[in-house]
N, C-alpha and C positions, 0 to 999 in steps of 0.2 A: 536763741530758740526758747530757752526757759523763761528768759524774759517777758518774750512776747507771748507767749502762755500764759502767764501770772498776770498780764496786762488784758489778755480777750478774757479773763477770766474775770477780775474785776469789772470790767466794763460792763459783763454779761451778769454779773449780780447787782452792781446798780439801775441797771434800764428795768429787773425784775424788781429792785427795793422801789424803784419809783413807779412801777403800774400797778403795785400793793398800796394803792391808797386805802387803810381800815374804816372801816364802818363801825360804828358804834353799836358795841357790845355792852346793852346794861348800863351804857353810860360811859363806859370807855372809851378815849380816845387820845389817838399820842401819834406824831410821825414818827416816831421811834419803833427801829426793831427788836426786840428784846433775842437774846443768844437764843431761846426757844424756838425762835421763830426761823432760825437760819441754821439750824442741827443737820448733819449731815446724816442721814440714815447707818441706823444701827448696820454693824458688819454683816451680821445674819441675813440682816435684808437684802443687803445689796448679793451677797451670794445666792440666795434665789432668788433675784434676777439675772445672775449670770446661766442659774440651773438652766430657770424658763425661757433664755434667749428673751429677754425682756429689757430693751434698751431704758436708760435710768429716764430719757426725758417721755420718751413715749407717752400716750394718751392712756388717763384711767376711766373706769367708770366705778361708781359705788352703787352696790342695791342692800337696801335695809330691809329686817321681817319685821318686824315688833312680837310676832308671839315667839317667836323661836330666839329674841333678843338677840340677833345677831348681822355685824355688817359685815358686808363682802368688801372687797376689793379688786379688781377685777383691771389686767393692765395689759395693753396692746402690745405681742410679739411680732418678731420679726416677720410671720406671713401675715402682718395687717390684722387679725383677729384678735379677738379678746380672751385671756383664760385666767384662770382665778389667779390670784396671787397670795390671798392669805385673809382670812375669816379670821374677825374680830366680836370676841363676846359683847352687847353693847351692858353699861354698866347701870343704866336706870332708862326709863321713857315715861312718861306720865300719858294720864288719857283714859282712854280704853282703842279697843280697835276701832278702825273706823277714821276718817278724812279729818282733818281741821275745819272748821265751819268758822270760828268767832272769833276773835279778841278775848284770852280770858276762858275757852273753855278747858284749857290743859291739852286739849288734843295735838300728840306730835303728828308734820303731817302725813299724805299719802298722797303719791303721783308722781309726776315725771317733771325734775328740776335740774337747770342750767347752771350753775354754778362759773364766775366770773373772777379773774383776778380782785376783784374790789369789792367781792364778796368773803373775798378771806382774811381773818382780823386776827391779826399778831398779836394785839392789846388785848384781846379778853382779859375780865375778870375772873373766867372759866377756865385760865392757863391758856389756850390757842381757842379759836370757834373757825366754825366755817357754815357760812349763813347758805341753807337751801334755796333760799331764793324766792320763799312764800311772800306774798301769795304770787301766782305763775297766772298764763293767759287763760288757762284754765278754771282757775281758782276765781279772776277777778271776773269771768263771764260767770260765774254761778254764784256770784253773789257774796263770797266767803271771805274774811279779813279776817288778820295777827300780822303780827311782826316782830323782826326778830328769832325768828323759828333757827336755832344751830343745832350744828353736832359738835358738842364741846367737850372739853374736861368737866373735874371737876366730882363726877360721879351725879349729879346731882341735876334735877330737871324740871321744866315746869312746864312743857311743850315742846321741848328737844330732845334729841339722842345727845345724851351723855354716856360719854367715854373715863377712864383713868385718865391719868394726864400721861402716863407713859404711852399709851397706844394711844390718843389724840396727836398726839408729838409726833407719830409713826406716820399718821395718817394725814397729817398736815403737810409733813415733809413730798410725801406722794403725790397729795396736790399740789404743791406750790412745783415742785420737779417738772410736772404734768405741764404746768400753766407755761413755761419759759415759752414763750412764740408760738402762744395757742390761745387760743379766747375762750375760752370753756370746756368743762367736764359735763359728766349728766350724773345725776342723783336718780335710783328708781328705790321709791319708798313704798313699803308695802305691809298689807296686815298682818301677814303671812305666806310661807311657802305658798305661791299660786300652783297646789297639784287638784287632783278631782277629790284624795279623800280630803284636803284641809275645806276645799269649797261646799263638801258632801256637809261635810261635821257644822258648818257655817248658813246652811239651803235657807234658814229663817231668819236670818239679819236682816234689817233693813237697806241696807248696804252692799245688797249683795249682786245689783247691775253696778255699781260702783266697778266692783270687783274683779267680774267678769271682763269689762270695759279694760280696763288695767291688763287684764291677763294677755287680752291680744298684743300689746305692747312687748309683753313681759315674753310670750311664746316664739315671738320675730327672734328675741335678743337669744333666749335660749338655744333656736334649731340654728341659727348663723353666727353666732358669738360676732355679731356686729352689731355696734350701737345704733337703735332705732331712732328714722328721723322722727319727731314730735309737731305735729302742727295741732290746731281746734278751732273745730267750725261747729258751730249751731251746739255751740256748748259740751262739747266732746272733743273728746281727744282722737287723732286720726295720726295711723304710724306709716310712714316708707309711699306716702303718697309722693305719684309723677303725674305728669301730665297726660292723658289720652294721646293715641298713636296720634299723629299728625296734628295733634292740636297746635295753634299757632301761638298762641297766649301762654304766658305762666300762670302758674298756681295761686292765686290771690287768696288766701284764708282769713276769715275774719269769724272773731270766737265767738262771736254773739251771732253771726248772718248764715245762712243756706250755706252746705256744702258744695264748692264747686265740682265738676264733674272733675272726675282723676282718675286714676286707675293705681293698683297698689305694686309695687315691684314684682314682677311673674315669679323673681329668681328668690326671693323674700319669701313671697307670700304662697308659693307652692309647697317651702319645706314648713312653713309657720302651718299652714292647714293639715299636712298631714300630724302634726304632733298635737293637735285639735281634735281632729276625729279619733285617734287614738285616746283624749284625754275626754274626749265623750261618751265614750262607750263605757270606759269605768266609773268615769260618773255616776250612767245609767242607772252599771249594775250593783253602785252602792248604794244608788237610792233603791232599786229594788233589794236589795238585803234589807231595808231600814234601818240604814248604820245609824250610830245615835247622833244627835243634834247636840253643837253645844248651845249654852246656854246664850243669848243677845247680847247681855250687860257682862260684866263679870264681878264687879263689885270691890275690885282690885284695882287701885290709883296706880296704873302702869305696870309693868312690868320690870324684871332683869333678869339676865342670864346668871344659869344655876350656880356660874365658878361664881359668882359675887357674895352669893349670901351669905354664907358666914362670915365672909370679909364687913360685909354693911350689911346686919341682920336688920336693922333699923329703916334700911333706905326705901322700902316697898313696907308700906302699912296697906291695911285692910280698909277700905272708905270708899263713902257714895260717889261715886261716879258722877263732876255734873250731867246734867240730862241736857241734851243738846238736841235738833233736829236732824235724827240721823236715817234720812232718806233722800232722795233723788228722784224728781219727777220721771213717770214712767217714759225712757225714751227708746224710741226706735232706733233699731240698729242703721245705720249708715250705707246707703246701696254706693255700688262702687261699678265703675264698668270694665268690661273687658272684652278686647271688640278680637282677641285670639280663640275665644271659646274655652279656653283653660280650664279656669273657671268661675263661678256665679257667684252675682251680687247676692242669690238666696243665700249663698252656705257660706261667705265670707262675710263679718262683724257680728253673725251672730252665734251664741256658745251657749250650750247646753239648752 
């Protein structure tokens, strides 16, 4: 019985060493797994996941803020839902807010990414990476190139979230656990807490239907703690679309062409609206306070979270920002149907 234990167990790590073929990190490349890359999670961890009822291979999801320098973790329990599992300070970002647009302009990115076994690189230079997956269908219908985009060790960044190597290590191990007989995780990268005061304090960015766009994604995953599905059509992102009742066809998405007619999940998109109007009303009433504006740029070559600084006083200097084109054609929100009467294409895709 031990025997054959030790034997589905080996087996079940070679079929996973061999769908981890690495991607070139920086130049790195090796079939080789280095002992990093096969660390069994720290004990702490693994006993909250026993707390949270959180089976070890279950499904994760990561969401990133860049102002708040900080990544989630976020791992499928026993009723199917997702609930946090442990917030990681992130230890540098470079950029400013605001999407990745170029090759070269430092921006780390922002949006909804797929992450793939053979997107995960044991070989870094950076101790472990694990590549977002930029640019997305998203990304390449808007015209925007890099590559290479990780979340790695290292401390140290130039278009990524960089981690320590102790909590990369933590966080690698979660994915790869994740990945055993599964095809992907999702990445939700973002500029900040998506609430009304951070969007209130942000009203003059250029960037700011970007944002908004984002949030509906971000409000689905919130009131259902279920991973939203991601499709894009006519250059947007569109979440938890199905087909119209009785329609006979699937959903055909094409990120450059017309959105086809669909309708959004009733059971989704009933509780995603109400924590909308709820998050519009304060909106409202902060712009009528005239809460204050921050400033567009910041002038700050990234960020990091506060437990770092006097670790790496050095790692975040004060510098010009490259200047990038940080706007997005004015677009119109996305009508959607619903032949229940629930509700409307008016008050669904658009916010604030």
């Amino acid at each position: 019985m031990i025997r054959a234990t030790v034997v589905r167990a080996l087996v079940l790590a070679a079929a996973f060493a061999a769908a981890l073929t690495p991607v070139t990190c920086l130049g790195e490349d090796s079939n080789q797994l280095p002992t990093r890359a096969t660390k069994e999670l720290p004990p702490e961890l693994l006993s909250l996941l026993r707390q949270k009822k959180m089976p070890k291979h279950s499904p994760i999801l990561v969401r990133i803020f860049k102002e708040e320098a900080e990544l989630e973790v976020w791992k499928q329990d026993t009723t199917g839902h997702f609930q946090l599992l442990k917030i990681f300070p992130i230890c540098r970002w470079s950029g400013d807010l605001g999407p990745k647009l170029h090759e070269g302009d430092r921006q780390a990115p922002e949006g909804f990414y797929t992450v793939t076994p053979e997107l995960m690189n044991p070989n870094s230079n950076f101790y472990l990476a694990i590549n977002t997956g930029f640019p997305n269908s998203f990304d390449k219908a808007n015209n925007r190139d890099g590559s290479l985009l990780m979340i790695h060790g290292d401390c140290t960044s130039s278009g990524c979230y960089a981690m320590t190597d102790e909590q990369i290590g933590e966080v690698y191990s979660l994915a790869r656990d994740s990945l055993l007989g599964r095809p992907s995780f999702q990445v939700q990268a973002y500029p900040f807490r998506l609430t009304p005061a951070n969007l209130a304090r942000h009203r003059t960015h250029p960037q700011l239907a970007f944002w908004k766009m984002l949030k509906i994604g971000n409000d689905h995953f919130e009131a259902t703690h279920l991973e939203p599905k991601v499709d894009v059509c006519n250059r947007r992102y569109v979440f938890d679309a199905q087909p119209p009742p009785n329609s006979p066809d699937p959903l055909v998405f094409n990120p450059t062409g017309k959105c086809p007619a669909f309708v959004v999940n009733p059971k989704i998109a009933r509780r995603a609206l109400e924590k909308q109007r709820t998050d519009e009303l304060e909106y409202a009433q902060l712009l009528k306070d005239n809460v204050s504006d921050a400033p567009i740029y910041s002038g700050l070559d990234g960020g990091m979270n506060k437990v770092f600084l006097a670790r790496f006083p050095v790692r975040v200097t004060l510098a010009t920002v490259l200047p990038y084109a940080s706007h997005l054609p004015q677009l119109p929100p996305i009508p959607w149907l619903d032949n229940d009467g629930s509700l409307t294409s008016k008050l669904f895709g658009t916010l604030f």
